[in-house]
Short mmCIF file of the C-alpha atoms (twelve columns), coordinates in Angstrom:
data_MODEL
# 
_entry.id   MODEL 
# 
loop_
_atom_site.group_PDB 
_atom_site.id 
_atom_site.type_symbol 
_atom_site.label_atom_id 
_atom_site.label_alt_id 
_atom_site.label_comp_id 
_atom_site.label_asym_id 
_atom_site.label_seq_id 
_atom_site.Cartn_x 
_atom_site.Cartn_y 
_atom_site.Cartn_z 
_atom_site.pdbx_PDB_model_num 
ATOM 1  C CA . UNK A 1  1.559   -1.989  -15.869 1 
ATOM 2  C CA . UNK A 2  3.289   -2.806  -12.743 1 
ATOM 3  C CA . UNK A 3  2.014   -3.916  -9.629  1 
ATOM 4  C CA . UNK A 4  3.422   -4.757  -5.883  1 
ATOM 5  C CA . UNK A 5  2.417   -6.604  -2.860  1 
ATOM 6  C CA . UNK A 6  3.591   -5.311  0.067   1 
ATOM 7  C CA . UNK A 7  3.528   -6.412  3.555   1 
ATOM 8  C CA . UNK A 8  3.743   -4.000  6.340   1 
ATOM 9  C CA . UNK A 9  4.564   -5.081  10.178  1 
ATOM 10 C CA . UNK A 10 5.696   -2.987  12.996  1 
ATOM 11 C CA . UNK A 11 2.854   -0.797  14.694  1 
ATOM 12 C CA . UNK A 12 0.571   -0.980  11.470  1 
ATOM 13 C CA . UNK A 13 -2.893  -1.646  13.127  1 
ATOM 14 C CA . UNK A 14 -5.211  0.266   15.686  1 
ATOM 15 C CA . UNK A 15 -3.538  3.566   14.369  1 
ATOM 16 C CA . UNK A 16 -5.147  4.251   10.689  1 
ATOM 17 C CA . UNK A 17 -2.747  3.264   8.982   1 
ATOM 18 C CA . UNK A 18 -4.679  1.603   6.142   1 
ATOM 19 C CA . UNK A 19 -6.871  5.023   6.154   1 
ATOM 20 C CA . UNK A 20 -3.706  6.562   5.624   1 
ATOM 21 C CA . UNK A 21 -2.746  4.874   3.231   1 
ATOM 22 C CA . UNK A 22 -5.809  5.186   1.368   1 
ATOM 23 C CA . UNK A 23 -5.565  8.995   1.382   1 
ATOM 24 C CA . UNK A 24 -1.902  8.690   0.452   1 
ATOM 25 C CA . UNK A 25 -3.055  7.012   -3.054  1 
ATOM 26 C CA . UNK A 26 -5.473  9.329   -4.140  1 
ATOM 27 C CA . UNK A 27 -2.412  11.545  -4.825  1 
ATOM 28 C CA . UNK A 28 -1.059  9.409   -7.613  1 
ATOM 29 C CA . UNK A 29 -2.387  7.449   -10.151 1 
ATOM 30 C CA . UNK A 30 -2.696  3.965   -8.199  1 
ATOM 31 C CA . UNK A 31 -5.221  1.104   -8.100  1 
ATOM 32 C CA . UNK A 32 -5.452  -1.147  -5.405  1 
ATOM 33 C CA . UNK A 33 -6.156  -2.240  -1.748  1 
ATOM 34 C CA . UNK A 34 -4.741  -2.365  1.725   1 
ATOM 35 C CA . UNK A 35 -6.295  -5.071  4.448   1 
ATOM 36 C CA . UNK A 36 -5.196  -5.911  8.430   1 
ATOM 37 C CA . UNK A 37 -4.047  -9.594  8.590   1 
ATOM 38 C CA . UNK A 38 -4.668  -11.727 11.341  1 
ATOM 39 C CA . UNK A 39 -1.289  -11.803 12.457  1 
ATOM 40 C CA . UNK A 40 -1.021  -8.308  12.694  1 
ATOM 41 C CA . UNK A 41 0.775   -7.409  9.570   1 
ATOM 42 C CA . UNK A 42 -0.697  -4.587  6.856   1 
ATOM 43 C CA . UNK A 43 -1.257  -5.882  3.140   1 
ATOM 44 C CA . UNK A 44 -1.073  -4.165  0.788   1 
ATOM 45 C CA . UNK A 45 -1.884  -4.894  -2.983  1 
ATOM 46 C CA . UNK A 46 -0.612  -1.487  -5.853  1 
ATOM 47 C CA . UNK A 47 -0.489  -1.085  -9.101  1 
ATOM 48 C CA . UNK A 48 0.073   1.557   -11.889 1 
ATOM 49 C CA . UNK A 49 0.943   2.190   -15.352 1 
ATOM 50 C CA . UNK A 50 4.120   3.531   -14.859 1 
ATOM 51 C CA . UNK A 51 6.769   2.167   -12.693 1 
ATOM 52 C CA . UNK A 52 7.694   5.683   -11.987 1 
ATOM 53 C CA . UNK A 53 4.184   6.411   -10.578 1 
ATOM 54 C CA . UNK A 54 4.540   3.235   -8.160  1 
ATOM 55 C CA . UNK A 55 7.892   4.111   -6.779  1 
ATOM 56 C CA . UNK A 56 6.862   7.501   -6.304  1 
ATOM 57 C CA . UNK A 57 3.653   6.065   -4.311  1 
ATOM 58 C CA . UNK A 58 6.019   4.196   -2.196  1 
ATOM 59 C CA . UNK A 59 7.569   7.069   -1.416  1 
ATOM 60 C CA . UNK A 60 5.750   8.870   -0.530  1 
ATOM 61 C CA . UNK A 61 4.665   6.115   2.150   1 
ATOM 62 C CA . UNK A 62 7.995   6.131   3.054   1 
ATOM 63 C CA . UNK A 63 8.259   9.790   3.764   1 
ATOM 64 C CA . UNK A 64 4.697   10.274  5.123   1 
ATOM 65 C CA . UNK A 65 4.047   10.021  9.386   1 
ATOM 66 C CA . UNK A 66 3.119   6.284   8.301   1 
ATOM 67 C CA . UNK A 67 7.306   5.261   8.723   1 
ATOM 68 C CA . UNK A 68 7.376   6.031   11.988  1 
ATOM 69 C CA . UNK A 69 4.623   2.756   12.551  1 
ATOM 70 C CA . UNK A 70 6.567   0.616   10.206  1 
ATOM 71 C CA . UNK A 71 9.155   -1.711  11.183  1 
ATOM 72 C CA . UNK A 72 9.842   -4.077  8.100   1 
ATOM 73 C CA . UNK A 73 8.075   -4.099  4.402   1 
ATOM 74 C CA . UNK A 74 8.446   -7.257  2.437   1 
ATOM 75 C CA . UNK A 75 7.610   -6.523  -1.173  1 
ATOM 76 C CA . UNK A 76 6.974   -8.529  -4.291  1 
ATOM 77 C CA . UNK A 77 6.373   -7.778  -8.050  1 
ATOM 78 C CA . UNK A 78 2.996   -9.247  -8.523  1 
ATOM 79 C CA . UNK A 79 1.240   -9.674  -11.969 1 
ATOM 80 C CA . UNK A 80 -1.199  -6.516  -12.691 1 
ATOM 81 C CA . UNK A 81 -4.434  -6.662  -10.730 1 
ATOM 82 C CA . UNK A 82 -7.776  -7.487  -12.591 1 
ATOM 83 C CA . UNK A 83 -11.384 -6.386  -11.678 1 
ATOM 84 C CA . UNK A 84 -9.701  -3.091  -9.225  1 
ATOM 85 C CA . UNK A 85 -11.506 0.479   -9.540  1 
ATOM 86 C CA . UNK A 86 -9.553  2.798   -7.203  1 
ATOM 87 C CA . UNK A 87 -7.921  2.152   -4.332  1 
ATOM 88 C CA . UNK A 88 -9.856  0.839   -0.990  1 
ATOM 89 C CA . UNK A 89 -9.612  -0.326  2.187   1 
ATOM 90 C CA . UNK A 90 -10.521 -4.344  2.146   1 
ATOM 91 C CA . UNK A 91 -11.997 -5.558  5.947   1 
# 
């Protein structure tokens, strides 16, 4: 298993980016969620079973419409999520 955080900032809310994102993942094999933060970042929380699955996801983020909105990604190995069916969109 391997799993990321990610933070997204640039132009990331008001313009569905977390819906996009949501439709992005159900083209791999990806658990996880994606949020708004309060200070106007995008969080996202990823994991799969293969590391080649999640750096294909974030490619595919990468190479989607969505890059035009983002201006900086912080990410972090995380330990694999528990208790995560899917992938959602957490308000």
């Amino acid at each position: 298993m391997t799993a990321r955080q990610i933070f997204y900032s640039g132009r990331v809310q008001g313009v569905g980016f977390r819906a996009a994102i949501k439709y992005l993942a159900a083209g791999y094999e990806v658990t996880g969620w994606v949020k708004n933060l309060d200070d106007g970042r995008v969080e996202m929380q990823a994991m799969a079973t293969e590391a080649e699955e999640m750096e294909a996801f974030l490619k595919g983020i990468d190479e989607s419409d969505l890059a035009g909105y983002i201006k900086e990604r912080e990410i972090h190995i995380i330990p694999p999520l528990t208790g995560v069916r899917g992938f959602g969109i957490v308000r």
